[in-house]
C-alpha positions in Angstrom: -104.8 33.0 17.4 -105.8 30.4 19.8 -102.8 28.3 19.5 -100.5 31.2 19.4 -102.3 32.5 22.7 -101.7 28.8 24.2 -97.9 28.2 23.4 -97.0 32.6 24.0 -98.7 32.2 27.3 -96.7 29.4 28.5 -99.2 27.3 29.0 -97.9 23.6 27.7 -96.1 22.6 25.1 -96.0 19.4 23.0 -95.3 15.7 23.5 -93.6 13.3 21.0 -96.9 11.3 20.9 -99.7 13.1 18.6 -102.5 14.8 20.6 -101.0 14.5 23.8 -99.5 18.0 25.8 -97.0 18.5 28.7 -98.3 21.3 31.0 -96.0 23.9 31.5 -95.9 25.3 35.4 -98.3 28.4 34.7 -101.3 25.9 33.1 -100.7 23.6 35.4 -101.2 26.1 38.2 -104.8 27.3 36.5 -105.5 23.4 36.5 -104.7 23.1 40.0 -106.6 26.2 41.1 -109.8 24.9 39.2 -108.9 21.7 40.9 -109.1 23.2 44.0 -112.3 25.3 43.9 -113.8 22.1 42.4 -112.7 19.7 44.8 -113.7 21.9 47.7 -117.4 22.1 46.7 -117.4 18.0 46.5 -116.6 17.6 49.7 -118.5 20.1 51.0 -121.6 18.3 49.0 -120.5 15.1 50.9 -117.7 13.0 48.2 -115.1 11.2 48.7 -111.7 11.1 46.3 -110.7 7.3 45.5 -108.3 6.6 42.6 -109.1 3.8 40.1 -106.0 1.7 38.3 -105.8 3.2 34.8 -105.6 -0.7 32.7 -109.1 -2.0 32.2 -109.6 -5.6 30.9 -111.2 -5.6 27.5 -114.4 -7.9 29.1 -115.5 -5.2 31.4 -116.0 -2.6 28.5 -118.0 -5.3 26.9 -120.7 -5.6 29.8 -122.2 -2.9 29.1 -123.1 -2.7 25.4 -124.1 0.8 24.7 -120.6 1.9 26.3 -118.7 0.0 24.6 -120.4 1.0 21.3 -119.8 4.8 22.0 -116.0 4.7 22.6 -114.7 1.3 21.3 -113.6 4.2 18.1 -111.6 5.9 20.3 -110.4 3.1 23.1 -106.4 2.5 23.2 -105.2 -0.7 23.8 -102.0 -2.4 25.4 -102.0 -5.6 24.0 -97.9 -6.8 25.3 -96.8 -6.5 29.0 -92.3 -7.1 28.7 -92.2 -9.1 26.7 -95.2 -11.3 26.9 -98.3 -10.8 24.6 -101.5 -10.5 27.2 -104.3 -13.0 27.6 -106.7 -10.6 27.3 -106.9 -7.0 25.7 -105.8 -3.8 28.7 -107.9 -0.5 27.8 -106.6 2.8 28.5 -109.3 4.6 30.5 -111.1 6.8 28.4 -113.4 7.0 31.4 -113.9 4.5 34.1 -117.2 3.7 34.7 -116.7 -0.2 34.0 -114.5 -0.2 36.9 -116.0 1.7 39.0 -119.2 -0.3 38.9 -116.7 -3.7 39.1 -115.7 -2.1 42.4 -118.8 -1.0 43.8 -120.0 -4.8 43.2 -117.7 -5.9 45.5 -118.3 -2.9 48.0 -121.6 -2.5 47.8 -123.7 -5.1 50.2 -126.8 -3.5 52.6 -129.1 0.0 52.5 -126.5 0.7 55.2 -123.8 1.3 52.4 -125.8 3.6 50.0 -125.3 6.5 49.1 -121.6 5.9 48.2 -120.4 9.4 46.5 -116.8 9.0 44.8 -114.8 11.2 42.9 -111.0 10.7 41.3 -108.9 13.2 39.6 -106.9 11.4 36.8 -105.9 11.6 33.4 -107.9 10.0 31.0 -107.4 8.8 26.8 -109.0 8.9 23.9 -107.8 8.7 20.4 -108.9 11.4 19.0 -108.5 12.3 15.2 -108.1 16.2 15.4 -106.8 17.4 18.2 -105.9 21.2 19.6 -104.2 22.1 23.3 -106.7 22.1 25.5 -110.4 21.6 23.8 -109.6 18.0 22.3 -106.6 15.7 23.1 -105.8 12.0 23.1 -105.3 12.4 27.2 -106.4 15.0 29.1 -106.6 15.6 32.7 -110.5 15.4 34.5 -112.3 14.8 37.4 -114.5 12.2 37.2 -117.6 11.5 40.2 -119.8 8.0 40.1 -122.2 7.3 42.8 -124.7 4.7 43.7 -128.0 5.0 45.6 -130.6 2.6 46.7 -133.5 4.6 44.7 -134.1 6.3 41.2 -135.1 9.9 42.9 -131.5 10.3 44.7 -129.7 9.2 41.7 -131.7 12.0 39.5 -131.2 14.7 42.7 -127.5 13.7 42.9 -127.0 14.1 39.1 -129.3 17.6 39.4 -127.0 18.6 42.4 -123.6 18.3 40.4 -124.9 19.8 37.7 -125.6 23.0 39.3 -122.2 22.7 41.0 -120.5 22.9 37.6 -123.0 25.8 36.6 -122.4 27.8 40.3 -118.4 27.5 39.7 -117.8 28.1 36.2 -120.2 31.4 36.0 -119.3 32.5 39.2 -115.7 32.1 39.5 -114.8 31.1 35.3 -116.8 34.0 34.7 -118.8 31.7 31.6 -122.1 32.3 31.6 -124.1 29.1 30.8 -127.0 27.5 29.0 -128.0 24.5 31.4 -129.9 21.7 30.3 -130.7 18.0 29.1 -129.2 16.6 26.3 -131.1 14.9 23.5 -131.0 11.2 23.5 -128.9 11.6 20.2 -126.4 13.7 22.1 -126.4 11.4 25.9 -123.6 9.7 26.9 -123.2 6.5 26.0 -125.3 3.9 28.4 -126.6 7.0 30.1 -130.7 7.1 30.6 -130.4 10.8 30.8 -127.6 12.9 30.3 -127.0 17.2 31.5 -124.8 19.9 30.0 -123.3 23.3 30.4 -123.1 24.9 27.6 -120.5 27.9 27.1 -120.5 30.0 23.8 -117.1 31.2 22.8 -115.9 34.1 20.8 -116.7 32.9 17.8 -120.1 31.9 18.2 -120.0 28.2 18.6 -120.2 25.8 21.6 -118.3 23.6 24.0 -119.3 21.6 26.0 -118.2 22.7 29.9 -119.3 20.1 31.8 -121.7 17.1 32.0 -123.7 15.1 34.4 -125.1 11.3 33.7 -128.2 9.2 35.8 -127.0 5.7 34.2 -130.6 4.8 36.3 -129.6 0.8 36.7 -128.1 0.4 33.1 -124.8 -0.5 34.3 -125.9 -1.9 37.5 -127.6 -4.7 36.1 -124.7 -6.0 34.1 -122.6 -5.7 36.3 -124.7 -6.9 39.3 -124.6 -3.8 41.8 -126.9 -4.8 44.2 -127.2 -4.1 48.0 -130.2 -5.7 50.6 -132.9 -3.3 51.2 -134.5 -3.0 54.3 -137.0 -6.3 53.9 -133.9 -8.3 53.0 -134.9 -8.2 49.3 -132.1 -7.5 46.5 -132.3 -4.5 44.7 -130.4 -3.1 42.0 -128.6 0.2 42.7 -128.8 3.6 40.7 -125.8 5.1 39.7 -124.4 8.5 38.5 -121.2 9.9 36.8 -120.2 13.4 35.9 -117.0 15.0 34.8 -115.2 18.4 34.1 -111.7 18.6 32.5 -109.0 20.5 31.5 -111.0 21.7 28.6 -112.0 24.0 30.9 -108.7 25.9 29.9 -108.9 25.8 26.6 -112.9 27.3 27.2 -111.2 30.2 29.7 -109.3 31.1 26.9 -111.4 31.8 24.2 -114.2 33.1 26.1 -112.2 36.0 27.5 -109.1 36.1 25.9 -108.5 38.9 23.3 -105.5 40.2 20.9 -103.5 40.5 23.7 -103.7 37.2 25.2 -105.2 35.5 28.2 -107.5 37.5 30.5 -107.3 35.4 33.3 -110.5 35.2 35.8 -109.3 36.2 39.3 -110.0 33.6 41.1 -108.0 30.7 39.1 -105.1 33.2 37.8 -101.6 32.0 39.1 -101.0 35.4 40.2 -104.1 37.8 40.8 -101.7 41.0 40.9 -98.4 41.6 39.9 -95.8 44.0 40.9 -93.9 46.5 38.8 -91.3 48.5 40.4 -90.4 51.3 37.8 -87.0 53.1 38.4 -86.2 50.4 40.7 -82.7 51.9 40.8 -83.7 54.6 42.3 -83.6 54.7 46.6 -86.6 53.3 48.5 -88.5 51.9 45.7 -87.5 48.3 46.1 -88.2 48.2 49.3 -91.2 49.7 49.6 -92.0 47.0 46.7 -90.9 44.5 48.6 -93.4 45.5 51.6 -96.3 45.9 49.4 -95.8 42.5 48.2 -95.4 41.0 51.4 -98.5 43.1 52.9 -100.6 41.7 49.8 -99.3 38.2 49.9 -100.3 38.0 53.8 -103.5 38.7 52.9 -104.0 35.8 50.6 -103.7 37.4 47.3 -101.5 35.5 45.0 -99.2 38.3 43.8 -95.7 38.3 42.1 -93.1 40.8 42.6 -91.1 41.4 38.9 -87.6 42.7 39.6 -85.7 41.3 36.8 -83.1 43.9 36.0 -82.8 42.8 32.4 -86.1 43.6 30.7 -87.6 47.0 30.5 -90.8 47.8 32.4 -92.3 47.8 28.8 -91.4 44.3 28.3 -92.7 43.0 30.9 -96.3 44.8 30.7 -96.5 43.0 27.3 -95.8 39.9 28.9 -98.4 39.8 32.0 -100.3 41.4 29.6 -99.6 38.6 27.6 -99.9 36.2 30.4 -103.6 37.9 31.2 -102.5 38.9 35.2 -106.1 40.8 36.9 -104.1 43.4 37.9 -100.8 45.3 37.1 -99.3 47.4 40.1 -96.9 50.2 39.0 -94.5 51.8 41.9 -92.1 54.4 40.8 -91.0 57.5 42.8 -93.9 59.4 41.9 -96.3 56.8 43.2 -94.5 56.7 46.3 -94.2 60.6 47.2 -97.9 60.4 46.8 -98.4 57.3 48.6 -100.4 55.5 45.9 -99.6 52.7 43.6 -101.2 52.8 40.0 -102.5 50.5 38.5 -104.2 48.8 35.7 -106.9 46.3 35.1 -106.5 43.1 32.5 -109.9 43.0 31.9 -111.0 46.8 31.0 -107.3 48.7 30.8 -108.8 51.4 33.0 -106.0 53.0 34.9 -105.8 54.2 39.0 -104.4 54.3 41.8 -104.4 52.8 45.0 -103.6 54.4 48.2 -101.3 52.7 50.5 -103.7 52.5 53.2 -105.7 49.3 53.1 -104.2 48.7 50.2 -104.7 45.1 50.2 -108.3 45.7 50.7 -108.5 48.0 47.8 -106.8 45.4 45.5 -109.6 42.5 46.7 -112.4 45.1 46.1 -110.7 45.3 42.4 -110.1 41.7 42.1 -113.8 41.4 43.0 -115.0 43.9 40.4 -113.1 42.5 37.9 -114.6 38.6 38.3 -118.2 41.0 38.4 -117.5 42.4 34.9 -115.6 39.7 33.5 -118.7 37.7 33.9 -121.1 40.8 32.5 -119.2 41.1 29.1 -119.2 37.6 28.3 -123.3 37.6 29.5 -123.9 40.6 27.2 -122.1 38.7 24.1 -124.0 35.6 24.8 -127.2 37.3 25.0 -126.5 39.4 21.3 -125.5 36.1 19.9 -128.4 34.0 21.0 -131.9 34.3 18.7 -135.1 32.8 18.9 -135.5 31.1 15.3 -139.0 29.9 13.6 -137.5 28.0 10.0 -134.9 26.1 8.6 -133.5 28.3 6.7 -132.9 30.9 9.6 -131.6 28.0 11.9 -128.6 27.7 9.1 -128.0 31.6 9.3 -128.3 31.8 12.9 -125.7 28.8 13.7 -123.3 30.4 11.6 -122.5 33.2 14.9 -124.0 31.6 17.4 -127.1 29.8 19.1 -130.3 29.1 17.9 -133.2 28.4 20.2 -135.5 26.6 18.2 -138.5 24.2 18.7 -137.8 20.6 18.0 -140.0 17.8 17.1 -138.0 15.6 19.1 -137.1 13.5 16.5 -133.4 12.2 15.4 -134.2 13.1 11.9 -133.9 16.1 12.4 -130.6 16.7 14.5 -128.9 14.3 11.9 -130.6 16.8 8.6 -129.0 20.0 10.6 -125.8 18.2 11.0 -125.7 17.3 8.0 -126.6 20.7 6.3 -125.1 22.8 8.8 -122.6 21.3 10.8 -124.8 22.5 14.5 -125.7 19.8 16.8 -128.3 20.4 19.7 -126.6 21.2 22.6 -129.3 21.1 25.2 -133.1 21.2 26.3 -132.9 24.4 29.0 -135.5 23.6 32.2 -137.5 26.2 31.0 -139.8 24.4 28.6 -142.4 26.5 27.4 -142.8 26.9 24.3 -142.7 30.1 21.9 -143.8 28.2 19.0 -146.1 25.3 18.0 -143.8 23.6 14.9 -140.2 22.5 15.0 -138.0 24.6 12.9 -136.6 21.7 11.1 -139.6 19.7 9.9 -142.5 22.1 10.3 -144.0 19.5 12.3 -145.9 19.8 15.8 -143.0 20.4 18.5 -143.2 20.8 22.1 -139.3 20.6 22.9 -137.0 24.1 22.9 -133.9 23.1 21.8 -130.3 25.1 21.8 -128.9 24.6 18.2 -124.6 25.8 17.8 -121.7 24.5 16.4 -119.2 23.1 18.5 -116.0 22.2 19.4 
């Protein structure tokens, strides 16, 4: 279904090299409009963008040896430039903390420099084994934001602050609703001291990963000497942060709303919010008034699209914004216009209406609006039925099987790696709320004072 959804809705298509995808024009436009929302709440939280080269030397992945470690598996390498064979192994970014940190060595001199707050938007690889459109390729498209700051507490506020960033734009305008967290040390990012997640639930049950935030604290500052003179004149090592979001979010808009029919698009990254139908368009007056409804809707910001092909029926083409998972279909035939109304119908519930032609672009963002509203409710009310508080092993297997456990956890790695093992769940994050409901961890019976999210994943 998922794939079938991807490659019907015109979303990208495959590349002669395995894992990698070409986006077609209408998921490139929901990339670009997450892109947007994204990018406009960094600035507004005080980033920059810079763009980093995408070739990193094979000795700057080595300074750090925890990094390294965690993607050397899935590192790409150029090893010949023309015809010469290189001195010295070139790595494909598969994230670009190593040269980030390179460059903030160099930039990086007094307290009078700090806080620097950088973000790039960039493709990234990784050679992955399995791969689907979307949720896991060998290059995808990201955001990626590294900081530094003179002192441990604005590293851990910065990495707080982006994480609720993430949380505020994918509920609120993804319509995803979220479990928010810290990861376990198992489950951190490699050379991370503490690592944050958002965790979405798809239909199915299981989880992915929406977004994470890193404080690396001074584990990559050391190694790569990031200093900068403090007030006294004294060196000091800076602290340093990284978080990311990609195109996965696609794949996760997808399957958290998408049904039989296809995508359901949220309104506010949907290439087009509304589309136009004119029915009987042969008929006199009806293209034109089409043509003025689209041009009063399209002044007031809405991103709407006027069908007139002439050769597809109107049945066609509701299968195929259907399809396509357009908010809102408008429908103006003679009828609609003798009554001065358009009808309508919503992606998200299939209720029917119209619209009268009087502030009619008002009544379509009033319908756009309660559309994000219950977009947002339904996939709250399926998280919530698929979420259970569980007390034993045994039920922890049952539960992962449709969705999330909440479980108390020793804390210990023994016991992620026995529920992998068995069940094929990972933790997928401590929530802040840490009080407990129980006194022993539902793995080894043992005391536990940790709540835990248990799911499988993608």
């Amino acid at each position: 279904w998922y794939t079938d959804v991807v490659k019907m809705g015109d979303l990208m298509d495959y590349t002669p090299v395995r894992g990698c995808m070409a986006l077609k024009p209408y998921g490139n436009r929901i990339w670009e409009l997450i892109r947007e929302g994204m990018d406009k709440r960094f600035v507004e939280t005080g980033h920059e963008n810079v763009s980093m080269p995408m070739l990193i030397p094979e000795s700057l992945l080595l300074k750090e040896a925890e990094h390294v470690e965690g993607f050397a598996p899935e590192v790409a390498w150029v090893t010949q430039g023309g015809g010469e064979v290189l001195p010295e192994r070139l790595a494909i970014r598969p994230t670009s903390e190593t040269m980030f940190c390179t460059m903030f060595a160099q930039w990086v001199q007094s307290w009078r420099d700090l806080p620097m707050k950088y973000n790039q938007w960039c493709s990234v690889m990784r050679w992955e084994k399995t791969t689907r459109p979307f949720l896991r390729t060998a290059e995808f498209w990201w955001q990626e934001g590294h900081t530094v700051h003179a002192t441990s507490e604005e590293a851990q506020e910065e990495t707080l602050l982006m994480l609720e960033v993430y949380r505020e734009f994918i509920e609120d305008v993804l319509c995803i609703p979220l479990f928010v967290g810290r990861k376990s040390d198992k489950e951190k990012f490699a050379g991370a001291r503490a690592t944050y997640s958002v965790e979405a639930m798809m239909q199915d049950g299981k989880a992915l990963q929406a977004g994470t935030t890193h404080n690396f604290g001074t584990n990559f500052s050391v190694p790569f000497e990031v200093q900068y003179q403090n007030k006294e004149g004294v060196l000091e090592y800076c602290h340093e942060t990284s978080w990311g979001v990609s195109t996965r979010l696609i794949g996760a808009i997808i399957m958290a709303h998408g049904d039989e029919r296809g995508l359901k698009l949220p309104p506010g990254i949907a290439p087009f919010q509304a589309v136009i139908l004119p029915i009987a368009a042969h008929k006199g007056g009806v293209m034109e008034k089409a043509q003025e409804i689209f041009d009063a809707l399209k002044l007031s910001g809405i991103r709407v699209k006027l069908d007139d092909r002439d050769n597809v029926s109107p049945g066609w083409k509701f299968n195929e914004w259907e399809l396509k998972g357009v908010p809102l279909r408008l429908e103006l035939g003679p009828r609609d216009i003798e009554n001065g109304v358009v009808s309508y119908m919503r992606r998200d519930t299939f209720e029917k209406g119209t619209l009268p032609f009087e502030n009619l672009a008002q009544g379509v963002k009033d319908l756009l609006e309660d559309i994000t509203a219950t977009m947002f409710r339904v996939a709250d009310e399926f998280r919530l039925s698929r979420t259970k508080d569980i007390f034993t092993f045994e039920e922890l297997g049952e539960q992962v099987q449709s969705g999330y456990a909440r479980a108390m956890w020793c804390g210990q790695r023994a016991c992620e790696d026995r529920i992998k093992d068995e069940f094929s769940a990972t933790s997928r994050n401590m929530p802040f709320d840490q009080t407990p409901f129980h006194d022993k961890c539902a793995c080894c019976g043992q005391p536990a004072d940790k709540v835990m999210y248990f799911a499988k994943a993608y």
